[in-house]
C-alpha positions, -999 to 999 in steps of 0.1 A, spaced: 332 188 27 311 161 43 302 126 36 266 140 33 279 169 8 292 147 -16 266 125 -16 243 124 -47 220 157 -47 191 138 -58 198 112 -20 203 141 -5 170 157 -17 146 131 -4 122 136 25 125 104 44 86 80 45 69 88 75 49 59 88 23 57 110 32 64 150 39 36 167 20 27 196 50 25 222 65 59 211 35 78 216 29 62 251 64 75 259 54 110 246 22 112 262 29 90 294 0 64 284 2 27 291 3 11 258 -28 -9 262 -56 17 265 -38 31 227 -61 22 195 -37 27 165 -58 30 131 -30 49 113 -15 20 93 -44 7 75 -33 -29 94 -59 -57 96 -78 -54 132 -82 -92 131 -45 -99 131 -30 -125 108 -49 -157 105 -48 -189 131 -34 -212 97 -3 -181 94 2 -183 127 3 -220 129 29 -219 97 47 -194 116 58 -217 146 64 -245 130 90 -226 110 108 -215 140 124 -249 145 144 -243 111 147 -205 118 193 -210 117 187 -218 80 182 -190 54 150 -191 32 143 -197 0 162 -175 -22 139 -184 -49 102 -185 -26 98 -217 -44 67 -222 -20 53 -193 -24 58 -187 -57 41 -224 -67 8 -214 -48 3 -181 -66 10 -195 -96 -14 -222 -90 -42 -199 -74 -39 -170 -104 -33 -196 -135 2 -178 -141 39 -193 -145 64 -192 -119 83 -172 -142 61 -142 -142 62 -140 -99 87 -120 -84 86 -114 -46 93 -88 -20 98 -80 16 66 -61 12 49 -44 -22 66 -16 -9 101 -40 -17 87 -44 -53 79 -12 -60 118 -2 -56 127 -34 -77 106 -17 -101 130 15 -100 163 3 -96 156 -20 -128 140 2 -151 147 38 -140 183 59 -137 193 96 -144 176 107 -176 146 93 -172 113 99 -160 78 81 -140 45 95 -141 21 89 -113 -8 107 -96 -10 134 -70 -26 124 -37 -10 87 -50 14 67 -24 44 81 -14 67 54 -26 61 64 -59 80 94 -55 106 82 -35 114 53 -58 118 74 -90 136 102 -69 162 73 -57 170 60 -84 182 95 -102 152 94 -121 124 125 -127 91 126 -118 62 136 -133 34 147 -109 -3 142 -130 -27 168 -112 -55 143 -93 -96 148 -105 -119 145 -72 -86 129 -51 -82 103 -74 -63 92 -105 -68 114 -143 -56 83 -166 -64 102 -191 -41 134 -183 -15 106 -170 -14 89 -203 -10 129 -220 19 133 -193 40 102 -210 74 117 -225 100 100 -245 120 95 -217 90 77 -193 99 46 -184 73 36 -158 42 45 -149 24 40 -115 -15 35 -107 -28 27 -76 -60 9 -73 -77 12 -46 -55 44 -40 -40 53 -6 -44 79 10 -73 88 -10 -93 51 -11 -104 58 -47 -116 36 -72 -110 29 -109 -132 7 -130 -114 -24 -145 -127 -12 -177 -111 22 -175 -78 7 -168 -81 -16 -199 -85 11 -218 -56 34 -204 -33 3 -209 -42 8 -250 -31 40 -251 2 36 -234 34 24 -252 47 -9 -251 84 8 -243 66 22 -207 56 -1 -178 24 2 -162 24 -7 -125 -8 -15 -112 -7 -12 -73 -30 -33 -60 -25 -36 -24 -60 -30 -11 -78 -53 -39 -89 -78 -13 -114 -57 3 -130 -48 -34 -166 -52 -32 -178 -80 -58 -191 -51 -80 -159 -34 -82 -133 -69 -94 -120 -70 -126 -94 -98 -138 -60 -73 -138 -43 -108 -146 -60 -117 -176 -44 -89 -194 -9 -99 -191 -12 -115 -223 -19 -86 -242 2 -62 -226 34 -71 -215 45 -40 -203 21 -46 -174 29 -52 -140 7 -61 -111 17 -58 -76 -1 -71 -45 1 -77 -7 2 -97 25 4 -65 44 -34 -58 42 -63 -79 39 -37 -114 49 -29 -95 83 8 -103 78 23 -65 77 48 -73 103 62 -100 82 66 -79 52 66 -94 19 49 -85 -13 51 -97 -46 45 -89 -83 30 -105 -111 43 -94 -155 58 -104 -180 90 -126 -173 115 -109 -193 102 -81 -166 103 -99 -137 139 -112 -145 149 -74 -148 138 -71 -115 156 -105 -99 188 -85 -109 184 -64 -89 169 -84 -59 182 -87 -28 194 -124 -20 167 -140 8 146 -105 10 117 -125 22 118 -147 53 116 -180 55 86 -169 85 68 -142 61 70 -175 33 54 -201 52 27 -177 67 21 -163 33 14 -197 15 -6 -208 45 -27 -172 43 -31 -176 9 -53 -208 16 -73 -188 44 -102 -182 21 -127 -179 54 -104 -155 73 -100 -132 42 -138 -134 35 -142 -121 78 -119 -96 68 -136 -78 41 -167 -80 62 -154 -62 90 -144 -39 71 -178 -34 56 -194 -30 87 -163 -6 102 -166 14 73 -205 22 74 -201 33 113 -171 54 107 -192 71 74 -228 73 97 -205 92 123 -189 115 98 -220 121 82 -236 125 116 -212 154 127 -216 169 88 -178 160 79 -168 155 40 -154 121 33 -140 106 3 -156 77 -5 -128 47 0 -124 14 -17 -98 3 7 -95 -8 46 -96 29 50 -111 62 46 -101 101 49 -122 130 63 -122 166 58 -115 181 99 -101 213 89 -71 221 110 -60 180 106 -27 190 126 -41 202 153 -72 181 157 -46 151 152 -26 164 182 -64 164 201 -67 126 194 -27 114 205 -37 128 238 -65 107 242 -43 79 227 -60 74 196 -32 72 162 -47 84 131 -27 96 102 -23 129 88 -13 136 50 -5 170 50 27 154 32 3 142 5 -10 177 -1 -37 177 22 -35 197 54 -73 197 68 -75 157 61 -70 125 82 -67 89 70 -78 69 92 -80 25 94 -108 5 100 -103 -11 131 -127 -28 154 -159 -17 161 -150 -10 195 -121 6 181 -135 27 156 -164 42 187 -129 50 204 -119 65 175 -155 82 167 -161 98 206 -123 114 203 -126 128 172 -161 141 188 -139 157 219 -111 171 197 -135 188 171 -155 202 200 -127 215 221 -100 222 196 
């Protein structure tokens, strides 16, 4: 008997996260020089992080032999100061992605159970599966989440719930007002963990105050991003907003210094970028309407996306995806999400997104 063997069957029985294809291992594979590669498989910011992050980001290299903040004090004092909320109720992570697993190792363990959404981010899964817990699968209406089956689907032994918002891969929207709603009907025993990571690129129309109803239910948690709309996804770090008995739950269980003292200083100096997130959501605007024209051009289903992203129907999305990596353009397929004749692809910059538009053209005519 292995090492591996007598590992715990619920390690062993996890399917590994499969990001996006990095640029330099597909020029390997294909023999292209990395700059003529457009990558829109990450949902990454086309704009880079802003020129205040990177400014904050060099001048932190002259201190980079000491460790961080354990604490994020930094951090931590301008998102209290920007969402009206107490240090207490902030807990950060080396990426939402960190928090999310907080989330697990604090309030799940063998015997009991999370509920989230088909076609919902893979993490979920992986988090609950982890940590020894069960999940609980809640079939998806029109790619997207069924609060009202999920709220059905809570069990006695449910300890967390998860609900994306903007959804990924999908891109689909709930209304604040639904959510308020589905909080009411959920126990105070079960946590609610609104994934937020896409929220910046709302449109006006679509914001609601997820904050404001901390208060009333404390078994909320909110969790949010630098990754996306701030441009920082290389710096990794996250954070989550609830209740502060919650939060300390999680701190438990944190990892000492599990956000740089680079991804800090960028992140308090992004935060203050008000302009450079405001460019960001209209690129993505205008990247979004040319990607949809061109889909709806070529008579392709898409699923309407709230997000910096958006998926389309192409059929055979395996081999089509193959079509595009040998003209160097990285999309992302989710036949691991359930859907086999779907990509999910970024918006990147409108040069990149024609690049993206004439190969898909090429594979879908000669595929």
């Amino acid at each position: 008997m292995s090492v591996f063997d007598r590992a715990p069957a619920h390690i062993r029985g996890i399917s590994p996260y499969q990001p996006g294809k990095p640029i330099g291992e597909l020029a390997r594979e294909m023999g292209l020089a990395e700059a003529g590669i457009v990558k829109l498989a990450s949902n990454e910011n086309p704009l880079g992080m802003s020129a205040r992050a990177r400014e904050a980001v060099v001048a932190e290299l002259s201190d980079i032999a000491r460790y961080p903040d354990g604490n994020g004090f930094a951090l931590k004092h301008a998102l209290s100061k920007r969402f009206g909320v107490g240090m207490e109720r902030l807990v950060l992570g080396n990426g939402s992605n960190d928090v999310l697993e907080l989330v697990a190792r604090a309030v799940l363990g063998p015997g009991s159970s999370a509920v989230f959404s088909q076609h919902a981010f893979a993490v979920y899964p992986l988090a609950t599966i982890g940590a020894g817990a069960r999940c609980i699968e809640v079939a998806a209406v029109d790619y997207g989440h069924d609060l009202d089956a999920m709220a059905r689907a809570v069990q006695d032994d449910t300890r967390v719930i998860f609900v994306a918002n903007p959804n990924n891969p999908t891109g689909t929207f709930i209304e604040g007002e639904r959510i308020a709603r589905f909080l009411a009907e959920i126990p105070d025993d079960v946590l609610v963990v609104l994934d937020e990571a896409y929220t910046e690129y709302l449109a006006p129309e679509q914001r609601y105050d997820s904050l404001s109803w901390l208060e009333q239910y404390p078994n909320l948690l909110v969790t949010r991003t630098f990754s996306k709309a701030y441009g920082l996804a290389g710096l990794r770090v996250g954070y989550g907003v609830g209740n502060a008995e919650v939060i300390d739950l999680m701190n438990r269980v944190r990892q000492p210094f599990n956000v740089s003292s680079i991804a800090l200083a960028a992140a308090v100096a992004a935060l203050d970028d008000e302009e450079f997130l405001a460019r960001s959501a209209e690129i993505n605007q205008r990247g979004m309407k040319q990607l949809t024209d061109a889909f709806a051009e070529r008579g392709l289903e898409w699923i309407p996306s709230a997000g910096n992203f958006v998926t389309v129907r192409v059929g055979d999305a395996a081999a089509v995806n193959q079509a595009l990596l040998r003209q160097g353009v990285i999309v992302r397929p989710i036949a691991g999400y359930g859907m086999p004749e779907w990509l999910r692809v970024s918006i990147g910059l409108p040069e990149e997104n024609a690049r993206f538009i004439d190969a898909l053209r090429h594979a879908l005519t000669t595929d």
